[in-house]
C-alpha positions as CSV (number, residue, x, y, z in Angstrom):
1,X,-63.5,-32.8,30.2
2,X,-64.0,-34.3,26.5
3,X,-66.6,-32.0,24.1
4,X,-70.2,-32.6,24.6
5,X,-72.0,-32.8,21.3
6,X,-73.7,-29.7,20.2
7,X,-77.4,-29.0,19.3
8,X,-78.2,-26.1,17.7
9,X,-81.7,-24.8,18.4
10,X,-84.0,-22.6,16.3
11,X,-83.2,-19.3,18.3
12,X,-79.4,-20.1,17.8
13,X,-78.9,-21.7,21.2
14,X,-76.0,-24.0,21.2
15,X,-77.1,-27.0,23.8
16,X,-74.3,-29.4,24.9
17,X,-75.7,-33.0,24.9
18,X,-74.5,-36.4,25.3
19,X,-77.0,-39.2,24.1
20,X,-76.8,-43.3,23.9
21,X,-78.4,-44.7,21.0
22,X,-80.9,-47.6,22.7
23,X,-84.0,-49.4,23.0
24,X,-87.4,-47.6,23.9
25,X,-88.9,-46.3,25.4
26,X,-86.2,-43.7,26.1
27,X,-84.8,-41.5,29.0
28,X,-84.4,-38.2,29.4
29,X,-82.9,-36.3,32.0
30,X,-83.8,-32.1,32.9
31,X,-81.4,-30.7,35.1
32,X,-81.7,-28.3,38.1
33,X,-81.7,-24.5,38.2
34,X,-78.0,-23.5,37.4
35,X,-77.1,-27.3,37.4
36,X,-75.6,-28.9,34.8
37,X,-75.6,-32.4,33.0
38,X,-72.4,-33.5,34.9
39,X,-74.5,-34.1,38.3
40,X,-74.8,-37.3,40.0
41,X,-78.0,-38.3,38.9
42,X,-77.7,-37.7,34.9
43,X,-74.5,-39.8,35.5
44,X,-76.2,-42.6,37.1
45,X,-78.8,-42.5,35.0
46,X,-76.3,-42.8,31.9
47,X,-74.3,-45.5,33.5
48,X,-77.5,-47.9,33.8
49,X,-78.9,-47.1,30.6
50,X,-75.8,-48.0,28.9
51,X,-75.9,-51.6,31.0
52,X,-79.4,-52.2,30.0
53,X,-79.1,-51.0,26.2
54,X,-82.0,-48.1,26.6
55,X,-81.3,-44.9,25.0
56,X,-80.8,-42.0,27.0
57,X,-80.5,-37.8,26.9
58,X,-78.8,-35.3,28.9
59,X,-77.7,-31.8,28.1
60,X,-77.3,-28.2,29.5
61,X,-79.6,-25.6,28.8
62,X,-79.1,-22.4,27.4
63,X,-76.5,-20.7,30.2
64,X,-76.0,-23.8,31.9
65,X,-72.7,-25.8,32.1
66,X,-71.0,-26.3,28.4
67,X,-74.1,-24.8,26.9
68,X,-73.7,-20.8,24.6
69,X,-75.3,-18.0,26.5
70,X,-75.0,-16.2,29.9
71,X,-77.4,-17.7,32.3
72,X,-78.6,-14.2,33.5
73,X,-80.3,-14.2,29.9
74,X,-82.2,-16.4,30.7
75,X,-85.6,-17.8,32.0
76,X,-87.8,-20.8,32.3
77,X,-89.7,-20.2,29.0
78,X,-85.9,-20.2,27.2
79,X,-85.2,-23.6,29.1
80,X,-88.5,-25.2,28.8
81,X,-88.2,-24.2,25.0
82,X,-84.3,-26.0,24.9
83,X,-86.2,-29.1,26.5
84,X,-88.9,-29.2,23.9
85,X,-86.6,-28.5,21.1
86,X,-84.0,-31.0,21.6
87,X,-86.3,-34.2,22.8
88,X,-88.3,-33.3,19.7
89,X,-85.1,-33.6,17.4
90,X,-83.5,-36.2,19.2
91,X,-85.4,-38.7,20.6
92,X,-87.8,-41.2,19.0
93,X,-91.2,-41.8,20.5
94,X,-92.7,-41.7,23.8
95,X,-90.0,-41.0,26.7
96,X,-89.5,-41.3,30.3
97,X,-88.8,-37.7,31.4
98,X,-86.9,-37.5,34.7
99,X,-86.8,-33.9,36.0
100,X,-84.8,-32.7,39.2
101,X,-85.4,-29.7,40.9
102,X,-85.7,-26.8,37.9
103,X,-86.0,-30.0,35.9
104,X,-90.0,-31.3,37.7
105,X,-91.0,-27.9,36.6
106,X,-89.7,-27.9,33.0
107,X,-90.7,-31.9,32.8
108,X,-94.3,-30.6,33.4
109,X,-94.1,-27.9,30.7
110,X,-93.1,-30.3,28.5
111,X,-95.6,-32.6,29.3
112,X,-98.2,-29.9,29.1
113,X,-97.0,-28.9,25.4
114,X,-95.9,-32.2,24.4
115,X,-98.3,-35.1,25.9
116,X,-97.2,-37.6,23.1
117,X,-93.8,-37.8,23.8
118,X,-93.9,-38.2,27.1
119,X,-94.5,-42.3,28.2
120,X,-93.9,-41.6,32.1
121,X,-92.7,-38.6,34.4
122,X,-90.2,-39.0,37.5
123,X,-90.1,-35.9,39.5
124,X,-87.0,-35.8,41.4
125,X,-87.3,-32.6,44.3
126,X,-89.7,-30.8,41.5
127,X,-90.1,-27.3,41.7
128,X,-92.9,-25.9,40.2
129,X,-93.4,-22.2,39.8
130,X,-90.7,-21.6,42.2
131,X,-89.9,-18.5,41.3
132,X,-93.1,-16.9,41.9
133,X,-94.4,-19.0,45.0
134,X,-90.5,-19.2,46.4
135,X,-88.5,-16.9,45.0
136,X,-91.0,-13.5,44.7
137,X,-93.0,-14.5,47.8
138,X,-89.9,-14.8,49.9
139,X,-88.3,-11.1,48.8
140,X,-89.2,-8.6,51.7
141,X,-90.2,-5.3,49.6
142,X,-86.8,-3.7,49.5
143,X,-85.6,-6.7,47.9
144,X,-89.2,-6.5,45.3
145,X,-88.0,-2.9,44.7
146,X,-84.1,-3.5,43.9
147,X,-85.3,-6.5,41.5
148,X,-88.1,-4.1,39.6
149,X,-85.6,-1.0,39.8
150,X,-81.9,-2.4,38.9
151,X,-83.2,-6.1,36.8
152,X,-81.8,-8.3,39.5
153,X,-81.1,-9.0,42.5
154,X,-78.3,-11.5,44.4
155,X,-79.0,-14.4,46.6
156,X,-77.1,-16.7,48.7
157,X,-76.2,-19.7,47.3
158,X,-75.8,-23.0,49.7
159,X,-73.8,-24.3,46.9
160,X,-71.5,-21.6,45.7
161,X,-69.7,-19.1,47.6
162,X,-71.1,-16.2,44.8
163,X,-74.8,-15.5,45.2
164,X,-77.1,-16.3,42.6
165,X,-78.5,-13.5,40.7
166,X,-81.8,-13.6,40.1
167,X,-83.1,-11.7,37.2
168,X,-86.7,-9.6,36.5
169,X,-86.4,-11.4,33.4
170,X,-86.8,-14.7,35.5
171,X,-89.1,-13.4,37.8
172,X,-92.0,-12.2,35.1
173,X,-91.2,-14.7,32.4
174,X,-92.0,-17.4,35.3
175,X,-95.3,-15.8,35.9
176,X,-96.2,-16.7,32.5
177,X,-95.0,-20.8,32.9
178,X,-97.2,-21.6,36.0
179,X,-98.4,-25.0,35.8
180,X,-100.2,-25.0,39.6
181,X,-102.4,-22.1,38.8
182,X,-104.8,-24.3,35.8
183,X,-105.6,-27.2,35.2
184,X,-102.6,-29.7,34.5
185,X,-103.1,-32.7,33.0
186,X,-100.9,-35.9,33.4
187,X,-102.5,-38.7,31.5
188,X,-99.5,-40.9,32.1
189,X,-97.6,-42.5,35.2
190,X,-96.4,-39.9,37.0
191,X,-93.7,-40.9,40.1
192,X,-93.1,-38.1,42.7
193,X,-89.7,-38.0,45.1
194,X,-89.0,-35.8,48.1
195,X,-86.8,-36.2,51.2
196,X,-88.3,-34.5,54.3
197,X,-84.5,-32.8,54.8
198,X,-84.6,-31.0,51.4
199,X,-84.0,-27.4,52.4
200,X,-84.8,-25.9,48.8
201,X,-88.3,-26.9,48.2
202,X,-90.4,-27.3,51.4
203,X,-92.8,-30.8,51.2
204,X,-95.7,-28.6,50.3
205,X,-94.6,-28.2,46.9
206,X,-94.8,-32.0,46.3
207,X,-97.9,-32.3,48.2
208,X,-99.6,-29.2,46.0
209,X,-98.7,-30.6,43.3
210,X,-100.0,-34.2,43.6
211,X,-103.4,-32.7,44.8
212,X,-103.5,-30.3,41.9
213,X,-102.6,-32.4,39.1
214,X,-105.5,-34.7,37.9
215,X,-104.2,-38.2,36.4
216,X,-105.1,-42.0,36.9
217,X,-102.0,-42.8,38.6
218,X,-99.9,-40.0,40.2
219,X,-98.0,-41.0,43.4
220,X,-95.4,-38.8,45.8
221,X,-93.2,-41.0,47.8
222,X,-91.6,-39.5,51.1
223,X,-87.9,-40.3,52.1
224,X,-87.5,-39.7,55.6
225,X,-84.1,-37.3,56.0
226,X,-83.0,-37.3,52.7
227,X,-82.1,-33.6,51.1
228,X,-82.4,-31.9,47.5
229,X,-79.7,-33.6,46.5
230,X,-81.7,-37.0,46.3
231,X,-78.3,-38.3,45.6
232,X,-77.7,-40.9,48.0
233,X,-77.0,-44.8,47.1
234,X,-80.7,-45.5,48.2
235,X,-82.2,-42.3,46.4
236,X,-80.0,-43.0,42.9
237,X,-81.5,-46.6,43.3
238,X,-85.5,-45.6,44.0
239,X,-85.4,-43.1,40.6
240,X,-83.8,-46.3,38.7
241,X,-86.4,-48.6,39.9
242,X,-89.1,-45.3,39.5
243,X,-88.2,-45.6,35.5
244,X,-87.8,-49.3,35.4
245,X,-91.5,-49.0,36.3
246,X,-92.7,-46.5,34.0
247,X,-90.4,-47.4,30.8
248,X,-92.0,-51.3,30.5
């Protein structure tokens, strides 16, 4: 796999990126929890930006694919801060932020912090404060006491054959990123995606969050049997045509 380039942020967190210089507004891409930028979607998204000349951002945060750190280190705030520091430094102007998974929830931080430089939202299977409302409210209490007595905890992965190990760190520092709990303001278009098969984030999520969010023009779209991949042919077309909409 060639070298990503590098982008050092103010905490000394090396982020691998890959960007296309372009026409604006531009597109950025937030990855999944423990995904990385190599994943279907950023890929897509890269190849039609590059056939339509728009410029275009993808990288791994901190502990995430070629990115420096150990992703037991970290959290949402550390991720959510990579996002804002890199699309601050790197892109130019208002952006169409596409966010899958992990990536919906750190989109809306960003927009939350950064309203200016955010032109449109696509939320791809977003998972807002998943770790308290999935995560913590699905532990039984000898699973709350291992996490508060040892600092993590393993989980099954339907991905990988190792669990994932979910930190206190990520537990408590996500209690402090809620975006469902206060008001949440989305004065831009905001596009909403989620297959009725997606075994990660039930269809209440997505339906929470388009009641709880106010903005002139938020809209979920259902797709019958698809998963949280959203990865099919017909899915990778729908979030093309979802930021053909929103980037003019």
């Amino acid at each position: 796999m060639p070298e990503n380039k590098r982008f050092m942020t103010k905490t000394g967190r090396e982020l691998a990126y890959e960007r296309l210089e372009g026409a604006g507004p531009g597109l950025v891409f937030l990855g999944g929890f423990k995904s990385d930028m190599q994943g279907s979607k950023a890929l897509y998204l890269q190849d039609w930006a590059a056939q339509t000349g728009r410029a275009f951002l993808r990288f791994d945060y901190s502990g995430h694919g070629q990115s420096s750190g150990d992703f037991t280190d970290g959290c949402i705030g550390d991720w959510a801060g990579d996002a804002m520091e890199i699309v601050e430094a790197l892109t130019g102007g208002p952006q169409v932020i596409v966010g899958s998974s992990m990536g919906g929830w750190i989109a809306l931080l960003l927009a939350r912090q950064m309203p200016q430089k955010v032109q449109g939202l696509v939320g791809v299977a977003a998972a807002p404060d998943f770790t308290e409302d999935s995560m913590w409210d699905g532990f039984d209490m000898d699973q709350r006491a291992a996490l508060m007595r040892d600092g993590q905890i393993g989980l099954p992965s339907e991905y990988e054959d190792s669990p994932y190990i979910i930190t206190r760190k990520l537990i408590e520092d996500g209690r402090q990123q809620l975006v469902l709990r206060a008001p949440l303001e989305l004065p831009f278009p905001v596009r909403l995606m989620q297959g009725t098969a997606d075994a990660s984030v039930d269809i209440s999520v997505p339906l929470r969050l388009l009641e709880h969010a106010r903005g002139a023009d938020i809209r979920l779209t259902l797709v019958k049997g698809a998963d949280h991949r959203f990865s099919t042919p017909e899915c990778l077309a729908m979030i093309v045509a979802a930021v053909e909409e929103l980037g003019g």
